[in-house]
TIVO-2410 file (N, C-alpha, C; in nm, 3 decimals):
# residues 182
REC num residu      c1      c2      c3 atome chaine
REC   1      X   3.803  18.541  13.733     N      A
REC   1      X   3.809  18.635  13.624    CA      A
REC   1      X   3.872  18.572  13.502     C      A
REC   2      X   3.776  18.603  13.417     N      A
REC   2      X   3.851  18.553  13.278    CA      A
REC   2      X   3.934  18.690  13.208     C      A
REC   3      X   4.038  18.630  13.091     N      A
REC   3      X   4.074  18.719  13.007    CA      A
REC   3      X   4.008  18.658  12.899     C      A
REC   4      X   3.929  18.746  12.809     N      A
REC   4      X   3.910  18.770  12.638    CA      A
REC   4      X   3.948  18.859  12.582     C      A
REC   5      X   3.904  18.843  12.392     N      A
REC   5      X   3.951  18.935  12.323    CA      A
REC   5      X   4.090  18.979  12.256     C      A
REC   6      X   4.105  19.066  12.204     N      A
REC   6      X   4.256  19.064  12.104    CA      A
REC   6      X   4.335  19.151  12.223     C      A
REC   7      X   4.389  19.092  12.337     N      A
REC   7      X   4.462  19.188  12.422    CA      A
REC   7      X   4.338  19.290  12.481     C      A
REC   8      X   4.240  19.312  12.521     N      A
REC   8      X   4.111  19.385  12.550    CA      A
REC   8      X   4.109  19.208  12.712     C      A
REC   9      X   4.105  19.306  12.851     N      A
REC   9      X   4.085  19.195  12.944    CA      A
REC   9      X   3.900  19.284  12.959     C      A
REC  10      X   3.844  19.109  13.007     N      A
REC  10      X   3.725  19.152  13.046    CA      A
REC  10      X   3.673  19.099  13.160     C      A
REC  11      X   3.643  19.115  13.311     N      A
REC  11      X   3.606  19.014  13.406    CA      A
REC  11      X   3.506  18.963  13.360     C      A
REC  12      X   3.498  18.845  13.425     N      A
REC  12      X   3.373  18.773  13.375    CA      A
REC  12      X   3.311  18.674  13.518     C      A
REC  13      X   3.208  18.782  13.610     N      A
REC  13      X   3.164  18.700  13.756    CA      A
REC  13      X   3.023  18.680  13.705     C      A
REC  14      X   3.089  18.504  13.785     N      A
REC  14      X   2.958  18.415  13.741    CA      A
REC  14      X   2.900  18.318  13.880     C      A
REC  15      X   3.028  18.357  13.998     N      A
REC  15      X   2.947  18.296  14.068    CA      A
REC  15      X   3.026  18.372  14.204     C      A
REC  16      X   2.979  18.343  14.334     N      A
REC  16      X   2.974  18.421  14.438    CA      A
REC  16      X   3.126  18.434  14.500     C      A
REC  17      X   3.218  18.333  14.411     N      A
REC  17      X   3.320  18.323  14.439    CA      A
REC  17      X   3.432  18.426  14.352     C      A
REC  18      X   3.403  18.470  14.287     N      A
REC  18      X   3.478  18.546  14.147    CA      A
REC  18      X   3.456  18.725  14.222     C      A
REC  19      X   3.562  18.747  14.303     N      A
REC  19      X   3.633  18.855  14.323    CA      A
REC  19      X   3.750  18.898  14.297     C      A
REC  20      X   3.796  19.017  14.299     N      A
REC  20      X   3.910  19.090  14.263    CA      A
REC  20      X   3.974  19.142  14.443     C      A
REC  21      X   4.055  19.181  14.470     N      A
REC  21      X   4.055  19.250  14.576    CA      A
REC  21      X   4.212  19.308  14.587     C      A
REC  22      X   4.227  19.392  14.579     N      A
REC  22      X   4.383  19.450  14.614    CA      A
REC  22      X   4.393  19.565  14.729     C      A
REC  23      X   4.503  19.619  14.740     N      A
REC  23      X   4.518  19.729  14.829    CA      A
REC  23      X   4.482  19.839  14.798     C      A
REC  24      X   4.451  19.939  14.837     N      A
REC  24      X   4.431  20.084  14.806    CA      A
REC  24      X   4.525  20.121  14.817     C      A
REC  25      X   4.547  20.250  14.700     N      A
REC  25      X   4.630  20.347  14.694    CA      A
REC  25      X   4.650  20.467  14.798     C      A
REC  26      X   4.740  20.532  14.864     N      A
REC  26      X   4.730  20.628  14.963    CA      A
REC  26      X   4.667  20.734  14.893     C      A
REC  27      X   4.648  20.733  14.771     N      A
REC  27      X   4.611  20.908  14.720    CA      A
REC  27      X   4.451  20.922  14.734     C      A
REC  28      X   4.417  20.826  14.818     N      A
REC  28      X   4.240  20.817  14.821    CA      A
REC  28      X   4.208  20.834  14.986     C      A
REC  29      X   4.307  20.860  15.057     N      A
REC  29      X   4.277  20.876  15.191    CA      A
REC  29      X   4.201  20.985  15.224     C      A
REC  30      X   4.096  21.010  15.257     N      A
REC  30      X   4.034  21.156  15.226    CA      A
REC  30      X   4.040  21.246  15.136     C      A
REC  31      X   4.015  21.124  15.010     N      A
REC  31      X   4.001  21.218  14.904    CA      A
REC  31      X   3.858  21.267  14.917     C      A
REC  32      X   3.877  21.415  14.868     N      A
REC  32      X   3.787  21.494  14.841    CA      A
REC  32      X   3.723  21.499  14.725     C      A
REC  33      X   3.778  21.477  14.610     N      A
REC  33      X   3.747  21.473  14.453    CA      A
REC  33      X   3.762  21.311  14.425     C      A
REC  34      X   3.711  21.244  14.329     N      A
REC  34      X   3.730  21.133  14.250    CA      A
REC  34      X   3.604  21.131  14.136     C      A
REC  35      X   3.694  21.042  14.055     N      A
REC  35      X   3.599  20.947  13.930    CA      A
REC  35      X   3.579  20.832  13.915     C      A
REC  36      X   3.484  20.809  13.849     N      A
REC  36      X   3.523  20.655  13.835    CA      A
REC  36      X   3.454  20.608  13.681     C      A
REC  37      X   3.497  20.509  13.609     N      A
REC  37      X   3.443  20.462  13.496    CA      A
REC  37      X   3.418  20.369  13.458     C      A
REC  38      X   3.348  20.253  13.394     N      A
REC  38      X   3.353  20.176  13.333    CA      A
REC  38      X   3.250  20.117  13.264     C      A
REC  39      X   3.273  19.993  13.192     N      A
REC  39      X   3.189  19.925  13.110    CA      A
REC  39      X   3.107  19.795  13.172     C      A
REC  40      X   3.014  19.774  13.175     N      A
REC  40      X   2.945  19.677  13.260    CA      A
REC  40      X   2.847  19.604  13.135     C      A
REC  41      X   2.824  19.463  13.156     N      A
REC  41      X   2.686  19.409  13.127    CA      A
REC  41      X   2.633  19.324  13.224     C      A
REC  42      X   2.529  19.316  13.295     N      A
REC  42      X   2.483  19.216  13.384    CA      A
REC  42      X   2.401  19.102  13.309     C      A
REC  43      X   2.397  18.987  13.423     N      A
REC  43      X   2.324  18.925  13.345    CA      A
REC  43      X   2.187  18.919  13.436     C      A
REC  44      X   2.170  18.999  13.536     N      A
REC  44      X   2.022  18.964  13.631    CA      A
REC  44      X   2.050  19.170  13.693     C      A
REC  45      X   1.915  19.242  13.673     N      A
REC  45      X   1.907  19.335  13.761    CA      A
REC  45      X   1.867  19.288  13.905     C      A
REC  46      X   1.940  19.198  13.934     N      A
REC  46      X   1.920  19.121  14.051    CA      A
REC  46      X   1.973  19.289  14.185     C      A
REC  47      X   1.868  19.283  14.297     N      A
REC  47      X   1.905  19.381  14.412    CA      A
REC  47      X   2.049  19.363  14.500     C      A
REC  48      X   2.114  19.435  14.495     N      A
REC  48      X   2.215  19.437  14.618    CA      A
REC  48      X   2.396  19.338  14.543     C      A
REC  49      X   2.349  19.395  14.447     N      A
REC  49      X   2.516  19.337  14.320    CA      A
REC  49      X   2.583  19.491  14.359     C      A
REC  50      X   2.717  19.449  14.389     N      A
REC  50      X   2.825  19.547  14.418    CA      A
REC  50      X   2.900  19.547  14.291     C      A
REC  51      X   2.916  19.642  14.260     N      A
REC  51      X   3.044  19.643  14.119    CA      A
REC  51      X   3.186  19.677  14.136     C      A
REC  52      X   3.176  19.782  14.229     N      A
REC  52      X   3.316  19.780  14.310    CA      A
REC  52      X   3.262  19.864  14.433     C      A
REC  53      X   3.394  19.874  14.555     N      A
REC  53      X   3.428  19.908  14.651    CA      A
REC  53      X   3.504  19.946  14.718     C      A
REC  54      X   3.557  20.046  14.790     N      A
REC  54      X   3.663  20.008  14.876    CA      A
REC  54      X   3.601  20.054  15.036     C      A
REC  55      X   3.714  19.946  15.094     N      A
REC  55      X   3.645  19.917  15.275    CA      A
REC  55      X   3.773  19.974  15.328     C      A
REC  56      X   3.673  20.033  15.436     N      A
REC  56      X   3.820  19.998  15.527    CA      A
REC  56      X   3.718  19.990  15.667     C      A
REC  57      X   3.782  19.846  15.668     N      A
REC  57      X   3.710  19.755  15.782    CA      A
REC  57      X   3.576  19.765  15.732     C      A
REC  58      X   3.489  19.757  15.814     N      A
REC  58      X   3.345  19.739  15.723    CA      A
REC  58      X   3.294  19.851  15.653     C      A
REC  59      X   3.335  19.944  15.694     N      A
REC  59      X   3.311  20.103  15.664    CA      A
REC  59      X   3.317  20.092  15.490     C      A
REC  60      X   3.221  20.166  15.433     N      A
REC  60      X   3.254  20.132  15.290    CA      A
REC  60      X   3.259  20.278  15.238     C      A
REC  61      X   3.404  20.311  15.205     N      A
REC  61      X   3.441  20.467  15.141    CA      A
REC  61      X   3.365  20.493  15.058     C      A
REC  62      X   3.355  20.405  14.993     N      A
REC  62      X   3.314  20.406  14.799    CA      A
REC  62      X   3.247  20.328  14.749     C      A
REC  63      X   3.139  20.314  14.738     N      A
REC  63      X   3.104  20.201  14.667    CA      A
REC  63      X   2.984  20.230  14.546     C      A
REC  64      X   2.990  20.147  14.434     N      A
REC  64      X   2.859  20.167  14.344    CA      A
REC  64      X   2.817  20.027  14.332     C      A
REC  65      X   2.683  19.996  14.356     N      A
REC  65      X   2.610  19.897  14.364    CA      A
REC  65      X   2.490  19.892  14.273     C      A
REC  66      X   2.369  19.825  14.269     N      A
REC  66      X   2.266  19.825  14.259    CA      A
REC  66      X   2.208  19.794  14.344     C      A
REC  67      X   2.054  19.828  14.357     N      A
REC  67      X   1.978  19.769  14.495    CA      A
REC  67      X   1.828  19.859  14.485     C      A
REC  68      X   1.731  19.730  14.473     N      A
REC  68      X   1.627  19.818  14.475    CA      A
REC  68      X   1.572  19.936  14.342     C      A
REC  69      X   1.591  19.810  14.219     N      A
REC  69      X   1.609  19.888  14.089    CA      A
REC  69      X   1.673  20.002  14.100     C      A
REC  70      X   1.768  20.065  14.166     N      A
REC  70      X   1.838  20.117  14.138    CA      A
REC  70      X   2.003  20.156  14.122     C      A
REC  71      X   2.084  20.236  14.103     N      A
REC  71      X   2.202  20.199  14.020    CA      A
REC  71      X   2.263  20.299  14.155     C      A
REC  72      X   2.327  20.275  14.231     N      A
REC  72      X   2.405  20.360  14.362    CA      A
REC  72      X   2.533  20.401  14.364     C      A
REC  73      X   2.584  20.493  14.359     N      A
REC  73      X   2.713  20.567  14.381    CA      A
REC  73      X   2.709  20.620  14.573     C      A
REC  74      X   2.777  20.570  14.619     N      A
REC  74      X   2.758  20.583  14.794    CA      A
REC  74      X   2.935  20.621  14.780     C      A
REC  75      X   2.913  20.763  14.923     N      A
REC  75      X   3.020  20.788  14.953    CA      A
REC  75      X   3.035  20.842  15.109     C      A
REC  76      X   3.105  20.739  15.146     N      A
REC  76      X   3.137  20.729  15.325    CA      A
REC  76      X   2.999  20.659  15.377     C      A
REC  77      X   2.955  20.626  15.298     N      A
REC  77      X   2.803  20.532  15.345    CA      A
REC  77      X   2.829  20.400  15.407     C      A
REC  78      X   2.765  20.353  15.541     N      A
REC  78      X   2.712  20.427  15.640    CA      A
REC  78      X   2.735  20.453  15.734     C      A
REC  79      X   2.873  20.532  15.694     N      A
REC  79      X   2.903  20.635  15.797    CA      A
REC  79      X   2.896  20.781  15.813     C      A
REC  80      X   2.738  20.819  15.727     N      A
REC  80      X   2.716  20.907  15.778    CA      A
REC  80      X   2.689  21.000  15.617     C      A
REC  81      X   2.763  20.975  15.527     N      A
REC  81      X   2.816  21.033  15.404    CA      A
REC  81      X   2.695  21.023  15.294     C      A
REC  82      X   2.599  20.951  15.281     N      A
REC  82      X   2.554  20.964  15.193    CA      A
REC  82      X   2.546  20.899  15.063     C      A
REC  83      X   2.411  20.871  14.949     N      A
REC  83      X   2.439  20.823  14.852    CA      A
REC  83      X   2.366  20.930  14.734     C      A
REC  84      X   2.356  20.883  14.604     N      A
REC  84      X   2.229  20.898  14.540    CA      A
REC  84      X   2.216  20.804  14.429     C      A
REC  85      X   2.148  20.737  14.356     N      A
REC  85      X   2.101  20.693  14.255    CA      A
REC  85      X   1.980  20.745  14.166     C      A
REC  86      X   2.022  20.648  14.019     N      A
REC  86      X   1.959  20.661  13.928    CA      A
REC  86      X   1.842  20.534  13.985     C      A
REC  87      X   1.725  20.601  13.952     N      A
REC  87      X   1.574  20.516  13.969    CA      A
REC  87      X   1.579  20.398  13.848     C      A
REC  88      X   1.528  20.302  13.849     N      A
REC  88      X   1.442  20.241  13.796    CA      A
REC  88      X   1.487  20.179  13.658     C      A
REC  89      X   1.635  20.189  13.716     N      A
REC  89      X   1.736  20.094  13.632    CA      A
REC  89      X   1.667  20.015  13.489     C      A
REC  90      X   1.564  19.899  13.546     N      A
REC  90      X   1.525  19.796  13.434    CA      A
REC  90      X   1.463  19.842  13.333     C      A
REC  91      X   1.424  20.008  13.326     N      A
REC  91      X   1.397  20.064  13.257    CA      A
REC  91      X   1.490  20.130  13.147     C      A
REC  92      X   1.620  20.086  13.198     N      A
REC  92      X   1.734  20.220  13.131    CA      A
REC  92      X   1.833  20.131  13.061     C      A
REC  93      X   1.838  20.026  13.180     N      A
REC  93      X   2.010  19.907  13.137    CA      A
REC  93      X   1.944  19.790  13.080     C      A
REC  94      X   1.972  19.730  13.026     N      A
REC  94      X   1.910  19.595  12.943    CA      A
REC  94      X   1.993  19.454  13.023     C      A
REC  95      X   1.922  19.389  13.034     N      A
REC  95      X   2.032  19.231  13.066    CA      A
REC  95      X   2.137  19.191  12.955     C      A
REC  96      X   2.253  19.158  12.985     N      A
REC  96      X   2.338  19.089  12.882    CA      A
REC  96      X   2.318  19.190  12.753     C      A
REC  97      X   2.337  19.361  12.775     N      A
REC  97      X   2.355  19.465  12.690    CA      A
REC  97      X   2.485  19.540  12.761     C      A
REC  98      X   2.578  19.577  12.681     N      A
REC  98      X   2.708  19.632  12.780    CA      A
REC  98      X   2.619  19.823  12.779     C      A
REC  99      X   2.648  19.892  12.930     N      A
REC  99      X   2.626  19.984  12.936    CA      A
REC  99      X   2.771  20.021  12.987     C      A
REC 100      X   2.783  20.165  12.960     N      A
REC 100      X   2.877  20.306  13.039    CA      A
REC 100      X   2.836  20.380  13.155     C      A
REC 101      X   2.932  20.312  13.255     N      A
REC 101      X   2.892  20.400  13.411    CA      A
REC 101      X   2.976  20.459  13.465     C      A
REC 102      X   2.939  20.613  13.480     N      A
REC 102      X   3.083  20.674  13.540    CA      A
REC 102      X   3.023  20.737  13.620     C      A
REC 103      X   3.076  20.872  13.751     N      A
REC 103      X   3.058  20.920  13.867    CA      A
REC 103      X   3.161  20.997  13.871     C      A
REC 104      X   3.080  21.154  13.940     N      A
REC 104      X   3.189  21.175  14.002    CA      A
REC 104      X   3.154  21.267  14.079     C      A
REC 105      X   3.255  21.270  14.206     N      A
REC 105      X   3.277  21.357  14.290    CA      A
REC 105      X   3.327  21.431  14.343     C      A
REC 106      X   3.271  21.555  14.392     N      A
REC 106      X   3.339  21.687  14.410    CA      A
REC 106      X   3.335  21.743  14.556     C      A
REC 107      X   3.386  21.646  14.660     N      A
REC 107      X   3.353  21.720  14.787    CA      A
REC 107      X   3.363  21.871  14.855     C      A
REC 108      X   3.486  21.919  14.793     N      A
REC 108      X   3.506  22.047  14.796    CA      A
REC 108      X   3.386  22.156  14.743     C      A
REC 109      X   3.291  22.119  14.655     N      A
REC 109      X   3.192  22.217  14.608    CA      A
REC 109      X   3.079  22.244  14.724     C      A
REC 110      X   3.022  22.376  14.768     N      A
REC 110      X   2.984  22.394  14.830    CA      A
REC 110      X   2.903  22.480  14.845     C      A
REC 111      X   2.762  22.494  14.910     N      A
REC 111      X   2.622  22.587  14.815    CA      A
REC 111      X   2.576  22.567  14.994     C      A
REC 112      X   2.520  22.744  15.019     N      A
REC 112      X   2.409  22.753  15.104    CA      A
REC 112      X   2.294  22.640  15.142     C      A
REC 113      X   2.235  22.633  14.985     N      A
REC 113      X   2.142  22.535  14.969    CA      A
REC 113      X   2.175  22.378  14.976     C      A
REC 114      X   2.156  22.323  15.059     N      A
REC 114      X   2.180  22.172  15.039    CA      A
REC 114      X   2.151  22.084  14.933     C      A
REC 115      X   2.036  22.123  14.840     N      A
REC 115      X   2.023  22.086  14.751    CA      A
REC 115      X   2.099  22.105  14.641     C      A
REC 116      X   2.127  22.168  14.629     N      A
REC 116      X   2.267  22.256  14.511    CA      A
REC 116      X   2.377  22.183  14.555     C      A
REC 117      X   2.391  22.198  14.688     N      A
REC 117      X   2.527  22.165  14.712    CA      A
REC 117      X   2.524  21.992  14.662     C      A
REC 118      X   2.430  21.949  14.713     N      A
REC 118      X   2.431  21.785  14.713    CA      A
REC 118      X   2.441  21.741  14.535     C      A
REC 119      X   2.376  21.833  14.491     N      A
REC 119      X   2.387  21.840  14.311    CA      A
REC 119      X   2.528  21.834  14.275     C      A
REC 120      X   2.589  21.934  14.344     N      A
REC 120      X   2.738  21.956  14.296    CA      A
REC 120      X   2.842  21.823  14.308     C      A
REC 121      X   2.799  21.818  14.420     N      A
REC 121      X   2.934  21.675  14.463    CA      A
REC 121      X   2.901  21.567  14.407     C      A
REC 122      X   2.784  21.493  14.374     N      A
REC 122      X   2.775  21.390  14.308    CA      A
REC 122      X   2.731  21.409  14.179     C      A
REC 123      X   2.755  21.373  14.070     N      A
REC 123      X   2.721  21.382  13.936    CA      A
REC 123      X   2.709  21.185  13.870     C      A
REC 124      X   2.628  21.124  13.832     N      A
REC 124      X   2.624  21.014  13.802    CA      A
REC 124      X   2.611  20.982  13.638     C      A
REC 125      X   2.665  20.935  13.534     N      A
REC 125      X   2.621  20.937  13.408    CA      A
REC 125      X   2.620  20.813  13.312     C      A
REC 126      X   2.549  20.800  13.256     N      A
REC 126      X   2.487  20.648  13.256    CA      A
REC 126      X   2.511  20.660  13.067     C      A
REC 127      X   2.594  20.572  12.965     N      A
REC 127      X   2.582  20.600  12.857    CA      A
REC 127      X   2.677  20.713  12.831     C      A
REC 128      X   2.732  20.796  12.864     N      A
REC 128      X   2.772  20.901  12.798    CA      A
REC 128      X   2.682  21.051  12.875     C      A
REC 129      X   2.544  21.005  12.931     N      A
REC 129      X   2.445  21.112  12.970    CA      A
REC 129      X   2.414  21.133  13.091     C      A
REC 130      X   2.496  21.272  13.158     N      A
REC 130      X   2.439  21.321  13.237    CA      A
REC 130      X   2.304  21.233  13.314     C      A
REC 131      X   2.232  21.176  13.412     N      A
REC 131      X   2.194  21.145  13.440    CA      A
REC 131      X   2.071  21.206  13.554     C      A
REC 132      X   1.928  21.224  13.594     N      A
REC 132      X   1.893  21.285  13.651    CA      A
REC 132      X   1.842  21.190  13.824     C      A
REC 133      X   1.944  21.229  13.895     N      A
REC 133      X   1.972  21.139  14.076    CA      A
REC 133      X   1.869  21.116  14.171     C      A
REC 134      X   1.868  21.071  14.264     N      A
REC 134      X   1.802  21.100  14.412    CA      A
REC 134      X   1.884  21.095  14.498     C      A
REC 135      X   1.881  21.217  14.548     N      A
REC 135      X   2.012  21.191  14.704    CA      A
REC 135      X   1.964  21.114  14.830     C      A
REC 136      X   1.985  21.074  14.867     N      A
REC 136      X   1.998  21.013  15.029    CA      A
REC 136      X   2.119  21.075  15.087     C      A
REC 137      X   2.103  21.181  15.140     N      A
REC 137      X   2.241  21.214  15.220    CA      A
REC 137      X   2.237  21.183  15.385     C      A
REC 138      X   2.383  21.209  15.431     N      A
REC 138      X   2.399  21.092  15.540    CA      A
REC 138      X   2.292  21.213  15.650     C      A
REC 139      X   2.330  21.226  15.791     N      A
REC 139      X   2.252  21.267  15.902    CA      A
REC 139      X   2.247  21.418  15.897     C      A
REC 140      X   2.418  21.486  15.815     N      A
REC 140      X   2.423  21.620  15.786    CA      A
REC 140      X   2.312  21.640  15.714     C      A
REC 141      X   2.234  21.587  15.628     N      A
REC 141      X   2.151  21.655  15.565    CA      A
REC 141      X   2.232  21.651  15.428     C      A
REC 142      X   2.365  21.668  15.432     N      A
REC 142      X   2.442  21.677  15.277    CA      A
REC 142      X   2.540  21.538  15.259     C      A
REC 143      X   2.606  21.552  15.139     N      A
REC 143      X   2.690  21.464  15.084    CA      A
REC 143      X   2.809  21.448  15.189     C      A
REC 144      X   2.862  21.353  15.173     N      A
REC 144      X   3.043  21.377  15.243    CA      A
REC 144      X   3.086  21.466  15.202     C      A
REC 145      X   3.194  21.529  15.247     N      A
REC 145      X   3.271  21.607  15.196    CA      A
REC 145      X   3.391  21.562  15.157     C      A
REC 146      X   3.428  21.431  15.198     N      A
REC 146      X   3.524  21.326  15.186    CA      A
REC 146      X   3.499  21.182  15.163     C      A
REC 147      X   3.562  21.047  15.097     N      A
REC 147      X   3.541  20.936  15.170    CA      A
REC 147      X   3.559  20.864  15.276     C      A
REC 148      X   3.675  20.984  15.364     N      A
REC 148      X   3.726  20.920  15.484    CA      A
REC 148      X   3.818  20.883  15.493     C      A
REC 149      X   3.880  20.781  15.600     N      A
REC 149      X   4.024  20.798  15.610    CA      A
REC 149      X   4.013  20.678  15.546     C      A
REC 150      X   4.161  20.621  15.462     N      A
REC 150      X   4.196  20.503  15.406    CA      A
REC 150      X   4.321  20.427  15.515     C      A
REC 151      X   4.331  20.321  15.547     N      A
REC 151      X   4.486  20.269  15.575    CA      A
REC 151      X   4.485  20.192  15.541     C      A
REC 152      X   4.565  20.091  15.550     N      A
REC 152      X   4.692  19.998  15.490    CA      A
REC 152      X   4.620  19.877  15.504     C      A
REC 153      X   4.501  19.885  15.602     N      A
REC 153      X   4.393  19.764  15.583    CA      A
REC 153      X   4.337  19.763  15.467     C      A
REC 154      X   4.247  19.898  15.429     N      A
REC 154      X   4.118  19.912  15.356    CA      A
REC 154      X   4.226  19.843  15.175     C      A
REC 155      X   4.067  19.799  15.116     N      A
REC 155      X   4.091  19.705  15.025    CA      A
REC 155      X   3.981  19.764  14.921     C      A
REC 156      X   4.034  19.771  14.825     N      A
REC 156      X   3.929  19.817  14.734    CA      A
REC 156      X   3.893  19.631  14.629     C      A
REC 157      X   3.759  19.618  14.648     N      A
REC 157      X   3.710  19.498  14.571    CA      A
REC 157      X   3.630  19.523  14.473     C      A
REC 158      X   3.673  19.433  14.348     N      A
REC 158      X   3.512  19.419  14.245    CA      A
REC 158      X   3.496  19.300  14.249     C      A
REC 159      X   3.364  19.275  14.227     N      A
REC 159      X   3.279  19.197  14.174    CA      A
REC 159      X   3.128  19.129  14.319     C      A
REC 160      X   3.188  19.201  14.456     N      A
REC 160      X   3.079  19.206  14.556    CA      A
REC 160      X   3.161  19.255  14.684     C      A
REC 161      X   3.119  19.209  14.776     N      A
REC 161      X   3.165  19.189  14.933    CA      A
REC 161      X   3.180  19.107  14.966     C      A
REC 162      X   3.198  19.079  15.082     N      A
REC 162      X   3.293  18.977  15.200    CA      A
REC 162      X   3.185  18.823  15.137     C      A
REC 163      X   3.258  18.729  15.145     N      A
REC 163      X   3.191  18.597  15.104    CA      A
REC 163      X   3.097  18.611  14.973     C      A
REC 164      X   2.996  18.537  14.995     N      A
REC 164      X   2.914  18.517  14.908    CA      A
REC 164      X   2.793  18.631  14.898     C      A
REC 165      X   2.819  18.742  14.957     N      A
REC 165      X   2.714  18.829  14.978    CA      A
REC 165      X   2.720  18.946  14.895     C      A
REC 166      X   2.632  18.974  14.843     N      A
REC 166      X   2.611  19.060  14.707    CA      A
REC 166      X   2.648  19.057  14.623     C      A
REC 167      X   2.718  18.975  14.564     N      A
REC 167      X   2.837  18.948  14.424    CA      A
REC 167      X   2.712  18.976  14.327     C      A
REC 168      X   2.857  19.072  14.210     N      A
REC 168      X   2.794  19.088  14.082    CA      A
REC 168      X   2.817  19.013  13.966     C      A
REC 169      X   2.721  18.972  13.899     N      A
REC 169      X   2.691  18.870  13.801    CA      A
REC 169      X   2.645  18.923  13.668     C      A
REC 170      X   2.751  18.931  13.624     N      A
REC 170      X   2.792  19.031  13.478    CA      A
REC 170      X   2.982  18.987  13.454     C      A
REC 171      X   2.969  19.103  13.376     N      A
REC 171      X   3.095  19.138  13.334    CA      A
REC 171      X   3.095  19.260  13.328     C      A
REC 172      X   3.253  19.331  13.320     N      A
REC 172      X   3.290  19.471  13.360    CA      A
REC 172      X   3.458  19.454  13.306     C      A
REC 173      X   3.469  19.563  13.244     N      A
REC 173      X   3.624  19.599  13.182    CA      A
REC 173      X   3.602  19.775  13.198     C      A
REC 174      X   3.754  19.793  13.148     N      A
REC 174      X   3.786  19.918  13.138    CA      A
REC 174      X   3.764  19.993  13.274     C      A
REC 175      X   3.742  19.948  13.414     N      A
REC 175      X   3.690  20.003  13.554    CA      A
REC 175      X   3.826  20.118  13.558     C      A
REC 176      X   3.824  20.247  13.572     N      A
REC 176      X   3.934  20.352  13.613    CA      A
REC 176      X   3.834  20.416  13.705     C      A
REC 177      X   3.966  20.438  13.833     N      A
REC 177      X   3.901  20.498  13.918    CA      A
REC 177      X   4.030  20.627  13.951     C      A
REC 178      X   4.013  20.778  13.942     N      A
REC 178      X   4.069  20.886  13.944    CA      A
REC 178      X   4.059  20.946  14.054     C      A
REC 179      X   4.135  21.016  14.155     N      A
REC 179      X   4.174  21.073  14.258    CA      A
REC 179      X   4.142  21.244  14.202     C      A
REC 180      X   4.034  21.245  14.117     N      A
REC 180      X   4.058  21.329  14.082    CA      A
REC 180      X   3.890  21.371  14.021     C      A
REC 181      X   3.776  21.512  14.016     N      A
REC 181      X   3.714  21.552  13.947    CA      A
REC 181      X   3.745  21.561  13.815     C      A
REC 182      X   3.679  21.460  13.683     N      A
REC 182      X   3.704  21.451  13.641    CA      A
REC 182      X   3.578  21.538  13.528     C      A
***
């Protein structure tokens, strides 16, 4: 990771080796609500680039990726929880153009209809705009209602996963992630 700019830090992953990785916070242990934000530019809509994560053990609470032209917000995936994405990315994000990606989730919201309901808990917004999804939800048929349990293992990472496998190849600043519907 590089620092640029007038006091403004910006990562800068360029090769399979350029990760971040720290501990998780306890206030995410089955959290029910969260956000997340930030600024991204890639330099390849290359399939299967992780932007961040958090694990615990392979289990992945949280994660937003790309894969399969599309842009993924996954929660408790795949264990069971569910994702959805925006389609057809190369249409929306430009290479080496900085975009705005935020998410958020509301596990606590809750609708007869699975479809409603699955509307409610994930919200994805690309730019500033509301965004229109596809769910994949896990075996329930719906979203998590949680990310699951966190401990003192799980590690929240940017810039891919374990080794050289999926790393993202861009840059990304300003990443906040909220314990909280935001």
């Amino acid at each position: 990771p590089n620092e640029s700019g007038s006091g403004d830090t910006v990562f800068d992953f360029t090769s399979t080796i350029n990760k971040i990785e720290a501990s998780v916070p306890t206030i995410f242990n089955n959290a029910n609500k969260l956000s997340f934000s930030g600024w991204y530019i890639v330099d390849a809509t290359t399939p299967g680039q992780y932007l961040f994560q958090i694990l615990d053990g392979t289990a992945g609470r949280l994660s937003i990726n790309m894969f399969s032209n599309q842009l993924r917000f996954n929660i408790n995936y795949p264990s069971g929880g569910g994702y959805c994405y925006i389609q057809n990315i190369q249409n929306i994000i430009s290479v080496n153009k900085p975009f705005h990606f935020a998410g958020v989730f509301d596990g606590t919201f809750t609708d007869s209809n699975a479809t409603i309901q699955n509307q409610g808990r994930l919200k994805l917004y690309l730019n500033g705009q509301e965004r229109t999804v596809v769910f994949n939800p896990g075996g329930s048929g719906n979203i998590a209602d949680s990310i699951g349990a966190i401990d003192s293992s799980s590690i929240f990472r940017m810039g891919g996963q374990a080794g050289s496998f999926n790393s993202f190849v861009g840059q990304s600043s300003n990443i906040q992630i909220w314990n909280t519907n935001l």
